[in-house]
PDB file of N, H, CA, C and O in Angstrom:
ATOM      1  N   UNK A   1     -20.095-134.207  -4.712  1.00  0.00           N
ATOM      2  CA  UNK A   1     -18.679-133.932  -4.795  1.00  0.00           C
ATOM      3  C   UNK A   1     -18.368-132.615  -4.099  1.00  0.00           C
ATOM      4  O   UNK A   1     -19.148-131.668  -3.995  1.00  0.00           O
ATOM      5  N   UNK A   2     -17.182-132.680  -3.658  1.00  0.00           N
ATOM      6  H   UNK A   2     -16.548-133.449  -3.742  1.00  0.00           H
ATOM      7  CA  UNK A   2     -16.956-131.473  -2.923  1.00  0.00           C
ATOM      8  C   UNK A   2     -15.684-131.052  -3.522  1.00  0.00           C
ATOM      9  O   UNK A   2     -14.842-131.793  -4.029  1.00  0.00           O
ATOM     10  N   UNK A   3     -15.628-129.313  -3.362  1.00  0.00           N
ATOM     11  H   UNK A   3     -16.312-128.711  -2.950  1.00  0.00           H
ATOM     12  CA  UNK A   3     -14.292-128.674  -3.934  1.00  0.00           C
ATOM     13  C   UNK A   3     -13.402-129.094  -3.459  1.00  0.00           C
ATOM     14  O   UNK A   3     -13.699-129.840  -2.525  1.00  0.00           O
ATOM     15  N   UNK A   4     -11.958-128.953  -3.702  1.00  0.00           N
ATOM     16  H   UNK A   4     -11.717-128.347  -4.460  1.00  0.00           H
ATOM     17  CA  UNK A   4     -10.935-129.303  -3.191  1.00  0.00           C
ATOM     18  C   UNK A   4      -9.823-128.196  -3.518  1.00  0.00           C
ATOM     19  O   UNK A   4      -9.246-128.204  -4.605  1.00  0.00           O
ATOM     20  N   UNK A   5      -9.564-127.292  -2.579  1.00  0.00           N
ATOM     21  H   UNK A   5     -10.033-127.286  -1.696  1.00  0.00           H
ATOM     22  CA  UNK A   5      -8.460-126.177  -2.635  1.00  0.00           C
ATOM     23  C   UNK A   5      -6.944-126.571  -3.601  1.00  0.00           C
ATOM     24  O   UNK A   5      -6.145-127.491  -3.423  1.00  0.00           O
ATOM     25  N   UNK A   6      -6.950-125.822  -4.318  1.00  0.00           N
ATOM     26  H   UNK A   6      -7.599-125.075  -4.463  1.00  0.00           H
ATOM     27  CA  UNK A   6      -5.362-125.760  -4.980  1.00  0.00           C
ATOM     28  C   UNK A   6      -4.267-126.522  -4.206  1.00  0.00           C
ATOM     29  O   UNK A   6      -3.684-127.596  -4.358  1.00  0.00           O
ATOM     30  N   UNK A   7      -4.224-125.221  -3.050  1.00  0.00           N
ATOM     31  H   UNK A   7      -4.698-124.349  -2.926  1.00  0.00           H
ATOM     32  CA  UNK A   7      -2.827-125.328  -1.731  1.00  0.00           C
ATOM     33  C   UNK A   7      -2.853-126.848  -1.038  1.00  0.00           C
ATOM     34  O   UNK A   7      -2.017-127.400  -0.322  1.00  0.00           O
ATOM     35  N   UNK A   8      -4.403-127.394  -1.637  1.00  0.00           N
ATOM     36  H   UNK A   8      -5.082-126.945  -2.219  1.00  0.00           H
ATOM     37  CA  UNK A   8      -3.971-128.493  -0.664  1.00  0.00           C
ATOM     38  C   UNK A   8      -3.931-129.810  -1.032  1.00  0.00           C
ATOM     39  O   UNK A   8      -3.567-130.682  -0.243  1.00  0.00           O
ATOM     40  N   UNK A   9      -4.409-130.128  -2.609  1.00  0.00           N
ATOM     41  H   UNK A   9      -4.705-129.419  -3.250  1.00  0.00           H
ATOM     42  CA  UNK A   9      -3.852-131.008  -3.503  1.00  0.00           C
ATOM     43  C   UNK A   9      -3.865-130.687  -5.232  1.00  0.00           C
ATOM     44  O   UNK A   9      -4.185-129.571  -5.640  1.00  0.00           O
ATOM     45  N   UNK A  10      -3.598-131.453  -5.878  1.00  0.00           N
ATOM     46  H   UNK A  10      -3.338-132.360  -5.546  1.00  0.00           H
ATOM     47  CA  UNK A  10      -3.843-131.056  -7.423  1.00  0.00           C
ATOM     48  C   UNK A  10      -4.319-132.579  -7.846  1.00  0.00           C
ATOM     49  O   UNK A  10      -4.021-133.613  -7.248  1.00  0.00           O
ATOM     50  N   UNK A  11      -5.094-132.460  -8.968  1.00  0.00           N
ATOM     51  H   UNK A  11      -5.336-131.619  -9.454  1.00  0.00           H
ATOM     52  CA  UNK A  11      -5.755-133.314  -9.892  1.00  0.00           C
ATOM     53  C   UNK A  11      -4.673-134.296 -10.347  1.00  0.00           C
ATOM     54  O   UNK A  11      -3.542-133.985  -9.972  1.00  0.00           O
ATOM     55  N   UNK A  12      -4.754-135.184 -10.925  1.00  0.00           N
ATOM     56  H   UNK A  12      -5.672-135.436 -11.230  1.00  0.00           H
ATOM     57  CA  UNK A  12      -3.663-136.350 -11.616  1.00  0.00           C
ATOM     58  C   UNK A  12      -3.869-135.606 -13.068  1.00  0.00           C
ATOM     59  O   UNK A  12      -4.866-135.143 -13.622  1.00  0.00           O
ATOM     60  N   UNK A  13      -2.151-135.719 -13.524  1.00  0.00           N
ATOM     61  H   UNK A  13      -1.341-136.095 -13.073  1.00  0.00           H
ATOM     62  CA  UNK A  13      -2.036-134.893 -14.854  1.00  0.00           C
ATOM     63  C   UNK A  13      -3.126-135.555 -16.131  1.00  0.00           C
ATOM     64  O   UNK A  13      -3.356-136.762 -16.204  1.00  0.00           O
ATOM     65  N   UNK A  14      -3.655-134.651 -16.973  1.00  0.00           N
ATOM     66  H   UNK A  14      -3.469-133.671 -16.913  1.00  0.00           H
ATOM     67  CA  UNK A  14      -4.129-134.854 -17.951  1.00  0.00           C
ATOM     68  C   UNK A  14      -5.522-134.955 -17.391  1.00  0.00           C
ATOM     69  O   UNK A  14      -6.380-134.964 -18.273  1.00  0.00           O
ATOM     70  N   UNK A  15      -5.911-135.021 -16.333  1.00  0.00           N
ATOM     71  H   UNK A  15      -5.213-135.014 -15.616  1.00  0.00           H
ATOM     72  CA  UNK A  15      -7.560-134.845 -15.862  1.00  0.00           C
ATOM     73  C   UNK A  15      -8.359-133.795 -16.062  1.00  0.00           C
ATOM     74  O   UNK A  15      -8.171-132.637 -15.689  1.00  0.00           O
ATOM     75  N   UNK A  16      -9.130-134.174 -16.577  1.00  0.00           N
ATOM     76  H   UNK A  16      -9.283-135.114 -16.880  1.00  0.00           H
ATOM     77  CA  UNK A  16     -10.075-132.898 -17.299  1.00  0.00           C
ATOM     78  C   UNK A  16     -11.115-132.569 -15.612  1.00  0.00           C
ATOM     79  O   UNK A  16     -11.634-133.563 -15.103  1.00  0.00           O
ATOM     80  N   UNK A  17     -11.230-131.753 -15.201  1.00  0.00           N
ATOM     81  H   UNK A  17     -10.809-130.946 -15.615  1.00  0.00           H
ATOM     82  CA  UNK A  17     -12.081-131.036 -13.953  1.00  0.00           C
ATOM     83  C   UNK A  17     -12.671-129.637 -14.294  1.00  0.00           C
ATOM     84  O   UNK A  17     -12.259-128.706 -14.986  1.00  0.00           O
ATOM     85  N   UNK A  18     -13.710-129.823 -13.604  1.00  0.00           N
ATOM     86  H   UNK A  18     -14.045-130.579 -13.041  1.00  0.00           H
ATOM     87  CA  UNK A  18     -13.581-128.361 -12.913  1.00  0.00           C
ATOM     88  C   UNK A  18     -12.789-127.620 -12.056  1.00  0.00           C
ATOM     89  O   UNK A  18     -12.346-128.099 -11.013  1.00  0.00           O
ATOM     90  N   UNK A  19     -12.498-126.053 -12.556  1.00  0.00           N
ATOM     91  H   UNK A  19     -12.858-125.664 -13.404  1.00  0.00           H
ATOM     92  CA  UNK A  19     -12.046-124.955 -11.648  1.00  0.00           C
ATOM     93  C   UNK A  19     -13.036-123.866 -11.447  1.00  0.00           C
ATOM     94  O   UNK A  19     -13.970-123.350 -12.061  1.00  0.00           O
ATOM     95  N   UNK A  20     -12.376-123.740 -10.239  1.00  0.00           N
ATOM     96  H   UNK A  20     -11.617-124.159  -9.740  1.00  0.00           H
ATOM     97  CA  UNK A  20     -13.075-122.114  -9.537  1.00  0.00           C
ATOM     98  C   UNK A  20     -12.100-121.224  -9.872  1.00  0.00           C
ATOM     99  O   UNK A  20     -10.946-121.197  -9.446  1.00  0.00           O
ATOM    100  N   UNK A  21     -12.685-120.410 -10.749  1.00  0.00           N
ATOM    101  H   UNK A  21     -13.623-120.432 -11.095  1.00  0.00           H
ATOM    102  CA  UNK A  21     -11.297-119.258 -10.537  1.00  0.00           C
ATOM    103  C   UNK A  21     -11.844-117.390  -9.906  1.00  0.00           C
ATOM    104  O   UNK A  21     -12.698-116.580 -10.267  1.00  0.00           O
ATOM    105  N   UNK A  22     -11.145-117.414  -9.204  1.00  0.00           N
ATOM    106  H   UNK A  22     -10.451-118.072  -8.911  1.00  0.00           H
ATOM    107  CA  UNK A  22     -11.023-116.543  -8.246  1.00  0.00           C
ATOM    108  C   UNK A  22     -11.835-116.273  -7.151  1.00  0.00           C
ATOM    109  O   UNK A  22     -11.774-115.188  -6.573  1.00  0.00           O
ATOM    110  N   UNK A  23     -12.788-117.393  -6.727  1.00  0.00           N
ATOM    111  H   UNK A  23     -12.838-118.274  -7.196  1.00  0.00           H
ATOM    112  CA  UNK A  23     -13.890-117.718  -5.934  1.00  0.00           C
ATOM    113  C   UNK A  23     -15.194-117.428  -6.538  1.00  0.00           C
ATOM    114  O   UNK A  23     -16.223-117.632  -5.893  1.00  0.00           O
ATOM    115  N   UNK A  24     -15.231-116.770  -8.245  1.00  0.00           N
ATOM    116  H   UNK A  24     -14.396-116.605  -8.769  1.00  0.00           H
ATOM    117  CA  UNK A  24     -16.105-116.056  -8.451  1.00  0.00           C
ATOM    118  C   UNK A  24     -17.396-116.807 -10.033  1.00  0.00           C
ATOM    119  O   UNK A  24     -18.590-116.733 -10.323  1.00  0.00           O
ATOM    120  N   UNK A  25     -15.794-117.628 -10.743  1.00  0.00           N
ATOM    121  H   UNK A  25     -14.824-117.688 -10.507  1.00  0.00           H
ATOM    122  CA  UNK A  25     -16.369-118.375 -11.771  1.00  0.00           C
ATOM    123  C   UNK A  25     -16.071-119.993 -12.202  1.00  0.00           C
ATOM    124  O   UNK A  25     -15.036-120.606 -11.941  1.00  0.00           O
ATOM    125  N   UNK A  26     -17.107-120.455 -12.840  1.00  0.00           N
ATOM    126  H   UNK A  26     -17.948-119.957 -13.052  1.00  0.00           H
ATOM    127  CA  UNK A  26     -16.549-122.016 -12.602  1.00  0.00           C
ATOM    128  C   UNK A  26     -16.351-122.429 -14.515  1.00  0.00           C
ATOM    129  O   UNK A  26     -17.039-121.881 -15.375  1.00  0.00           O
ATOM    130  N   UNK A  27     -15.208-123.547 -14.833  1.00  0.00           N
ATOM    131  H   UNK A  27     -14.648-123.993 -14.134  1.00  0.00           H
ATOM    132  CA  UNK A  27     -14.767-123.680 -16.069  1.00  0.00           C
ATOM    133  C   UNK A  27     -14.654-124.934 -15.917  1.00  0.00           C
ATOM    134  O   UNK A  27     -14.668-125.353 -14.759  1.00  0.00           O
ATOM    135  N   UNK A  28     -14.526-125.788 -16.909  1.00  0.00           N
ATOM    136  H   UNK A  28     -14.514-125.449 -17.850  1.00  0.00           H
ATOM    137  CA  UNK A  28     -13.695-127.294 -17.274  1.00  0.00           C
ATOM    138  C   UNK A  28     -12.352-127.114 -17.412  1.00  0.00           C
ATOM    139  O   UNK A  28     -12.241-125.888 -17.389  1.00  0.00           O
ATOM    140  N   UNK A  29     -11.469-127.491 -17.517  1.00  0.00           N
ATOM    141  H   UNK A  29     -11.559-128.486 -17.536  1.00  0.00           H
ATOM    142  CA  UNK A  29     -10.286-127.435 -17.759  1.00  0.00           C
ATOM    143  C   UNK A  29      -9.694-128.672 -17.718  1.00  0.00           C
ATOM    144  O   UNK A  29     -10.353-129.585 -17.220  1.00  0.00           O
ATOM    145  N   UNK A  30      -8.385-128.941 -18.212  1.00  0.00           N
ATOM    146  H   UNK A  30      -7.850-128.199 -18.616  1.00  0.00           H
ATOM    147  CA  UNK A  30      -7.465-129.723 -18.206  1.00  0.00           C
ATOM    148  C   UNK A  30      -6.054-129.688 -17.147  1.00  0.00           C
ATOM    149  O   UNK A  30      -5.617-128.545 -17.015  1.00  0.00           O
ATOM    150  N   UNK A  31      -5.298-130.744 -16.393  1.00  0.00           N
ATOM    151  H   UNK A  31      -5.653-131.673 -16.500  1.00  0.00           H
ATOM    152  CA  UNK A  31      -4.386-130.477 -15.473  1.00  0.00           C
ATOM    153  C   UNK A  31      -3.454-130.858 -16.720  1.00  0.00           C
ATOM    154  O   UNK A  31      -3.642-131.941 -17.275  1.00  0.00           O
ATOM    155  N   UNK A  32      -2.769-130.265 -17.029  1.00  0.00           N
ATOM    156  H   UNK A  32      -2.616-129.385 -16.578  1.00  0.00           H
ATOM    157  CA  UNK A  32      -1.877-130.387 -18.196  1.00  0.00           C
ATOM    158  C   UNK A  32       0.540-130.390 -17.227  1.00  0.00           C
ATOM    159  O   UNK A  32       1.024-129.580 -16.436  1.00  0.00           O
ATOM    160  N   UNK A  33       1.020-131.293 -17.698  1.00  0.00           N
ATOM    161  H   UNK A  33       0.627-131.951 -18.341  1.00  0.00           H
ATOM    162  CA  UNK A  33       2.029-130.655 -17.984  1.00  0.00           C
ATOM    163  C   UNK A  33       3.476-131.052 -19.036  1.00  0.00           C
ATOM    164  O   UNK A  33       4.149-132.080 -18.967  1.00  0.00           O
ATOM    165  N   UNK A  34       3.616-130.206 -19.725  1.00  0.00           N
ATOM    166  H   UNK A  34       3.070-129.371 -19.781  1.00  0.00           H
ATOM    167  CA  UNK A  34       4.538-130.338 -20.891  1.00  0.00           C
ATOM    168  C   UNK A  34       6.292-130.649 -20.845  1.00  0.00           C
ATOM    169  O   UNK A  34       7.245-129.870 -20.812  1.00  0.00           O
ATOM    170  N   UNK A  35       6.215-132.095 -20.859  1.00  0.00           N
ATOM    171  H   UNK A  35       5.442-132.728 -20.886  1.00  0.00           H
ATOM    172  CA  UNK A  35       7.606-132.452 -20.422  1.00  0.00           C
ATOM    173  C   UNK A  35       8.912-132.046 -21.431  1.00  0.00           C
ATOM    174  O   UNK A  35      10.124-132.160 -21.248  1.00  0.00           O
ATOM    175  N   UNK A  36       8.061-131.479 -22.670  1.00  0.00           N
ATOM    176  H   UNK A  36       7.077-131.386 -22.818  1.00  0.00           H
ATOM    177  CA  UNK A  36       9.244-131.349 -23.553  1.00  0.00           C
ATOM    178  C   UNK A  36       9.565-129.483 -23.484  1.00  0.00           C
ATOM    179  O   UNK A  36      10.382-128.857 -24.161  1.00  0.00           O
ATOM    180  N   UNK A  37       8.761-129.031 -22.597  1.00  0.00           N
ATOM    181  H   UNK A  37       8.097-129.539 -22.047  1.00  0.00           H
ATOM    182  CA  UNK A  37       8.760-127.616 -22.522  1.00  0.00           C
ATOM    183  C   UNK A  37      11.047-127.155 -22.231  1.00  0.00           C
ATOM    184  O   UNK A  37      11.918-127.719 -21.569  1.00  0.00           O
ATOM    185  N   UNK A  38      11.054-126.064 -23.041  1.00  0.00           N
ATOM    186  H   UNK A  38      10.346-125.605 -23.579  1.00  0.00           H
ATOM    187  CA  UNK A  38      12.600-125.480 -22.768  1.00  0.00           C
ATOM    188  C   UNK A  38      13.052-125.507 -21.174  1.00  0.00           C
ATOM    189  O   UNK A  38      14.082-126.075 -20.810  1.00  0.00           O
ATOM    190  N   UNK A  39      11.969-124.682 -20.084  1.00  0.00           N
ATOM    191  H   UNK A  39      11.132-124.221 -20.379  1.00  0.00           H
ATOM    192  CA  UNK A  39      12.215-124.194 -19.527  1.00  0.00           C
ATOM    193  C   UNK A  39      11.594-124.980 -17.948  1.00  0.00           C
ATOM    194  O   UNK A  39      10.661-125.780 -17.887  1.00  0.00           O
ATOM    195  N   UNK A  40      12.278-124.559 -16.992  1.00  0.00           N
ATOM    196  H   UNK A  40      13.036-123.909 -17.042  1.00  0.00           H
ATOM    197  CA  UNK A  40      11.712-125.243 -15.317  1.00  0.00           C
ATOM    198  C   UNK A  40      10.234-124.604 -15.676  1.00  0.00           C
ATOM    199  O   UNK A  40       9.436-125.515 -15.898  1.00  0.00           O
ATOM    200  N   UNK A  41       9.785-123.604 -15.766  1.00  0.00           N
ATOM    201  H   UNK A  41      10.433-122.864 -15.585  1.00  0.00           H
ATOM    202  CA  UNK A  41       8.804-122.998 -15.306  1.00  0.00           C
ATOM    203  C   UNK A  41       7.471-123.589 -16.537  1.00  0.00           C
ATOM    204  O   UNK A  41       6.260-123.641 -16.322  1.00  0.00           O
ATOM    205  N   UNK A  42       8.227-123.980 -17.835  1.00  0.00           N
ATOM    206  H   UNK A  42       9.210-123.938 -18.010  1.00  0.00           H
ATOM    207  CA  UNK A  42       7.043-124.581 -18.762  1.00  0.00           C
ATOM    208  C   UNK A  42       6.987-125.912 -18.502  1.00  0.00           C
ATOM    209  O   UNK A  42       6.207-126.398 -19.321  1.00  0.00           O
ATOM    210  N   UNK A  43       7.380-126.676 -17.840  1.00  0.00           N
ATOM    211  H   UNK A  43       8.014-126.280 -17.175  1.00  0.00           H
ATOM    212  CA  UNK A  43       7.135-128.247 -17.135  1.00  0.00           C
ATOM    213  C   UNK A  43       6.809-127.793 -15.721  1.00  0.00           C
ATOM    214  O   UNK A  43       7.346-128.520 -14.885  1.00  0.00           O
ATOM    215  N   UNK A  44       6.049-126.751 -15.183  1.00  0.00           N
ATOM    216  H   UNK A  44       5.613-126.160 -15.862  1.00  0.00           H
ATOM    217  CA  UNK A  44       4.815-126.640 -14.104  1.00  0.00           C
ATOM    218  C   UNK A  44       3.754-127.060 -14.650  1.00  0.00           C
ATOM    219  O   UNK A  44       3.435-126.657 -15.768  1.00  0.00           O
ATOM    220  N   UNK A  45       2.885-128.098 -13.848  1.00  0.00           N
ATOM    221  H   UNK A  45       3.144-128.425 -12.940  1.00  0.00           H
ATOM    222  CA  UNK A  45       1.666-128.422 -14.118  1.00  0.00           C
ATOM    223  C   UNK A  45       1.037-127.363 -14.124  1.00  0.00           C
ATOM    224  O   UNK A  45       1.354-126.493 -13.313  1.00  0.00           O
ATOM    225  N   UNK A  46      -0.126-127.127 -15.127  1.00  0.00           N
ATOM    226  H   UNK A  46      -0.384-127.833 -15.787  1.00  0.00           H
ATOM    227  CA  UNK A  46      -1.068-126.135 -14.668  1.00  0.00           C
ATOM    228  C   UNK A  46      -2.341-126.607 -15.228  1.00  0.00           C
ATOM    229  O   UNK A  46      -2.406-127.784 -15.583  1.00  0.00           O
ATOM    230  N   UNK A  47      -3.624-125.643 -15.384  1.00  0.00           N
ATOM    231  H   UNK A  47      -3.572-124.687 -15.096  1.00  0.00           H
ATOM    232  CA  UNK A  47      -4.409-125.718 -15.905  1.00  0.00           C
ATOM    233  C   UNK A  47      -4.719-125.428 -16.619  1.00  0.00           C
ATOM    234  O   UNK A  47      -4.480-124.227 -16.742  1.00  0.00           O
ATOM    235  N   UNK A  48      -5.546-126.072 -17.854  1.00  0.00           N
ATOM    236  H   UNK A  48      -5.740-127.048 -17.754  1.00  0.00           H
ATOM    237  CA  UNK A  48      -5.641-125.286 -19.500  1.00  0.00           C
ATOM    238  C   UNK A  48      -7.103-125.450 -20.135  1.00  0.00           C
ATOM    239  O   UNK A  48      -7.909-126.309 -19.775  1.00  0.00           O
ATOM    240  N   UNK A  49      -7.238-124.861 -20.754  1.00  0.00           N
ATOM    241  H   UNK A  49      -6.584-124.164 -21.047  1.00  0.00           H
ATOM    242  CA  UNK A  49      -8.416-125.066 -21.630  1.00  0.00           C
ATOM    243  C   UNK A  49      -8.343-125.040 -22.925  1.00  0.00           C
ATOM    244  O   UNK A  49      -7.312-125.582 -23.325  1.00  0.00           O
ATOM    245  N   UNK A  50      -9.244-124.492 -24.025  1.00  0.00           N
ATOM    246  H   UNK A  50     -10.081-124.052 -23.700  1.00  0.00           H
ATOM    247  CA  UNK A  50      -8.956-124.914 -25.331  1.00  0.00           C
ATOM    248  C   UNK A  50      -8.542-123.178 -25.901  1.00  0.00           C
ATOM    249  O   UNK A  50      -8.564-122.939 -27.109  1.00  0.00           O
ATOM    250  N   UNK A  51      -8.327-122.515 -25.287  1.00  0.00           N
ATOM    251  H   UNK A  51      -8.310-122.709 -24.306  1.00  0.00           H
ATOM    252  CA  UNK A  51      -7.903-121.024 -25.261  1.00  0.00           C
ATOM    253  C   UNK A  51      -6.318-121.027 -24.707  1.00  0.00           C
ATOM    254  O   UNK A  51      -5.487-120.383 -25.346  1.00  0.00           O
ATOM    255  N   UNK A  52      -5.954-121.699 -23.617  1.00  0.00           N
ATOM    256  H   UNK A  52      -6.630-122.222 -23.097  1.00  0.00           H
ATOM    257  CA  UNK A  52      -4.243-121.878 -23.336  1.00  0.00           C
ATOM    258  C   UNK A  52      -4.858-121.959 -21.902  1.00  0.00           C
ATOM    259  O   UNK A  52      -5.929-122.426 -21.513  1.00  0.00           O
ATOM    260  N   UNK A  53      -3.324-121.050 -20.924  1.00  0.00           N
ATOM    261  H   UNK A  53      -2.455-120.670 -21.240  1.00  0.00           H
ATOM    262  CA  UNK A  53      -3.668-121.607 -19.496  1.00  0.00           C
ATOM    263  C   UNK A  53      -4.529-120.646 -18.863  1.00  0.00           C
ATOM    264  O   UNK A  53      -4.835-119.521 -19.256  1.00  0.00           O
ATOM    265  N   UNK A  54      -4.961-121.417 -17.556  1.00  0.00           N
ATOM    266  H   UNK A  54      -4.713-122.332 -17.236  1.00  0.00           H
ATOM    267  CA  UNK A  54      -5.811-120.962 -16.656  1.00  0.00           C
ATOM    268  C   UNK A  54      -5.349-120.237 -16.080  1.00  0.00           C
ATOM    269  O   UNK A  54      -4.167-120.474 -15.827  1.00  0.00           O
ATOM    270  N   UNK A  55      -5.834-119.164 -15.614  1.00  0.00           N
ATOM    271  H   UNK A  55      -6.793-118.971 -15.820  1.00  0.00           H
ATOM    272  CA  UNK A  55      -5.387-118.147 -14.660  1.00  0.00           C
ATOM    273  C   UNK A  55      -6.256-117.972 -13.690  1.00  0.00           C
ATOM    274  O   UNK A  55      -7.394-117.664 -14.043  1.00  0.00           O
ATOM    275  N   UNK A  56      -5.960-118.122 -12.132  1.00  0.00           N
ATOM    276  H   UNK A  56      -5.036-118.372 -11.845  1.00  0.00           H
ATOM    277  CA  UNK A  56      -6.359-118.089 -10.819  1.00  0.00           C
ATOM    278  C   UNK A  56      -7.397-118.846 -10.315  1.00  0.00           C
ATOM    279  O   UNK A  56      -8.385-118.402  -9.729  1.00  0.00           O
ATOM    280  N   UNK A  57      -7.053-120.430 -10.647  1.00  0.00           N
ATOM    281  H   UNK A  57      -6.251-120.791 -11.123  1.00  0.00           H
ATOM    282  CA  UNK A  57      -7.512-121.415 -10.165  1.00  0.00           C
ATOM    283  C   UNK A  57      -7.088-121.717  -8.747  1.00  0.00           C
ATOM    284  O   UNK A  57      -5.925-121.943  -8.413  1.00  0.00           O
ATOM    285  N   UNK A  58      -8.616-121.695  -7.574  1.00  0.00           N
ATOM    286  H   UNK A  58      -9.561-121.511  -7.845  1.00  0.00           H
ATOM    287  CA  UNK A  58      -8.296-121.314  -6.736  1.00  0.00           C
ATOM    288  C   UNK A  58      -8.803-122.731  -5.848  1.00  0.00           C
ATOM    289  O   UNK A  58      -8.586-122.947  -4.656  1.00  0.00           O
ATOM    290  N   UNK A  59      -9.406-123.447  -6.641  1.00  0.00           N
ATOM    291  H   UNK A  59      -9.582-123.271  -7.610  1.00  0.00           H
ATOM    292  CA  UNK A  59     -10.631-125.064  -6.426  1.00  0.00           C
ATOM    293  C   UNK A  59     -10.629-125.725  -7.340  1.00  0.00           C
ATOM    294  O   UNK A  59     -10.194-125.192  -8.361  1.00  0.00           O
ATOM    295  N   UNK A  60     -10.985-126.824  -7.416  1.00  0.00           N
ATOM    296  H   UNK A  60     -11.338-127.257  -6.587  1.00  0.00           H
ATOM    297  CA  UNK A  60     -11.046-128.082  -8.211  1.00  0.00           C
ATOM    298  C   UNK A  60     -12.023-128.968  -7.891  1.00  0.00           C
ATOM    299  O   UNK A  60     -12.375-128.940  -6.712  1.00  0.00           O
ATOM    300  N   UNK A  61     -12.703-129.957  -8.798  1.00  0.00           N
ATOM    301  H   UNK A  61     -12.416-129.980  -9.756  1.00  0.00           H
ATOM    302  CA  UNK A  61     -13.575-130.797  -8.280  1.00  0.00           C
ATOM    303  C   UNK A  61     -13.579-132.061  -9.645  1.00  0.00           C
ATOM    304  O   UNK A  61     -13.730-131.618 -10.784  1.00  0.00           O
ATOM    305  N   UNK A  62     -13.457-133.169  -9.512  1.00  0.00           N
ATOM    306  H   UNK A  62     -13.334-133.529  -8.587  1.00  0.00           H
ATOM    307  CA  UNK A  62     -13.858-134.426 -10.767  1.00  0.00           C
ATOM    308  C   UNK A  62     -14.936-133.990 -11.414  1.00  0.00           C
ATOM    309  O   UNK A  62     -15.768-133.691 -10.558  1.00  0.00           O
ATOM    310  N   UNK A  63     -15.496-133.734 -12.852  1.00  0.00           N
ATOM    311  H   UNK A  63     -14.820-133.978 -13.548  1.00  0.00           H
ATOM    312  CA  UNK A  63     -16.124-134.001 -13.334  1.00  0.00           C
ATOM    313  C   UNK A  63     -17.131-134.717 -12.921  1.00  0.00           C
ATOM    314  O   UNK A  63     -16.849-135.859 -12.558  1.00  0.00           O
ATOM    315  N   UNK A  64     -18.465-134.319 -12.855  1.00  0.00           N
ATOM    316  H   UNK A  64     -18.694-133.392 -13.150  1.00  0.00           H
ATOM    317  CA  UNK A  64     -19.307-135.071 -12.488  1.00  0.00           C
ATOM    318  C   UNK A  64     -19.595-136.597 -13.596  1.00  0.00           C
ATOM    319  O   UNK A  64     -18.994-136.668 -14.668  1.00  0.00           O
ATOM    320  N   UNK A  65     -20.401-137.528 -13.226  1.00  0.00           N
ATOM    321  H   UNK A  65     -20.889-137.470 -12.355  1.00  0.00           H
ATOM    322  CA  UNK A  65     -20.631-138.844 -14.226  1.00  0.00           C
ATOM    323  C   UNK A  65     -21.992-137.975 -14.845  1.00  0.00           C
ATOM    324  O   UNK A  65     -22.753-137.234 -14.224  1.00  0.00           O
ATOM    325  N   UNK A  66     -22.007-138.419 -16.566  1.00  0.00           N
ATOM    326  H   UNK A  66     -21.389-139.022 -17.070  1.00  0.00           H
ATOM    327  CA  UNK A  66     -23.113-137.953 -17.515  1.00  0.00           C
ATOM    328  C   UNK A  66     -24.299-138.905 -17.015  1.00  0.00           C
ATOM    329  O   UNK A  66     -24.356-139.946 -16.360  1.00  0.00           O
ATOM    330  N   UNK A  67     -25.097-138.166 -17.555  1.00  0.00           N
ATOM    331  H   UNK A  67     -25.051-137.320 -18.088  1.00  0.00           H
ATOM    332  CA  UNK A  67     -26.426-138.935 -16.807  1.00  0.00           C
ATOM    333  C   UNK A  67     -26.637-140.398 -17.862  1.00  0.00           C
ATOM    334  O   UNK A  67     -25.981-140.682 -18.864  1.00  0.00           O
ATOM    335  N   UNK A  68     -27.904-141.252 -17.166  1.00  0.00           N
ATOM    336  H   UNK A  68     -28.437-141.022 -16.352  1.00  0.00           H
ATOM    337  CA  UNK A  68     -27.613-142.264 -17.575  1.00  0.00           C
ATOM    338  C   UNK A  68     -29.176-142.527 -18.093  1.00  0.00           C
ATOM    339  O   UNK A  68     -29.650-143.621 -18.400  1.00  0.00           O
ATOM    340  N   UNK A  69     -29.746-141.436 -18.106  1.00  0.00           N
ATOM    341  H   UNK A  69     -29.361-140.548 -17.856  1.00  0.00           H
ATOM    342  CA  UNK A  69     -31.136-141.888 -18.678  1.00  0.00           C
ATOM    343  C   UNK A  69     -31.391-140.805 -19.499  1.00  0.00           C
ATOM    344  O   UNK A  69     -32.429-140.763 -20.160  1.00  0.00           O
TER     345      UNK A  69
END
């Protein structure tokens, strides 16, 4: 699998991936976005984990498949 830059697509909502954040560390995360949010800016997709959102997700990649043996 290969990374795939922010700027140049995003994950399908609710997909759990990996991120790179800031070229420096790698996380799981969730592409999350909240349609019942008040505001334009809280119905931006972003990325989340089990702490809240991601900050400076800069790559993405699918989850690899669990092994099978």
């Amino acid at each position: 699998m290969e990374w795939i830059k922010c700027s140049e697509s995003m994950p399908g909502i609710d997909a759990r991936v990996l991120v790179a954040l800031h070229g420096k560390y790698v996380q799981s995360a969730t592409y999350r976005q909240w349609s019942g949010a008040k505001t334009e800016k809280g119905r931006t997709p972003r990325f989340e984990d089990q702490r809240g959102i991601v900050y400076g997700a800069t790559h993405w990649m699918p989850l690899p498949e669990p092994p099978t043996d």
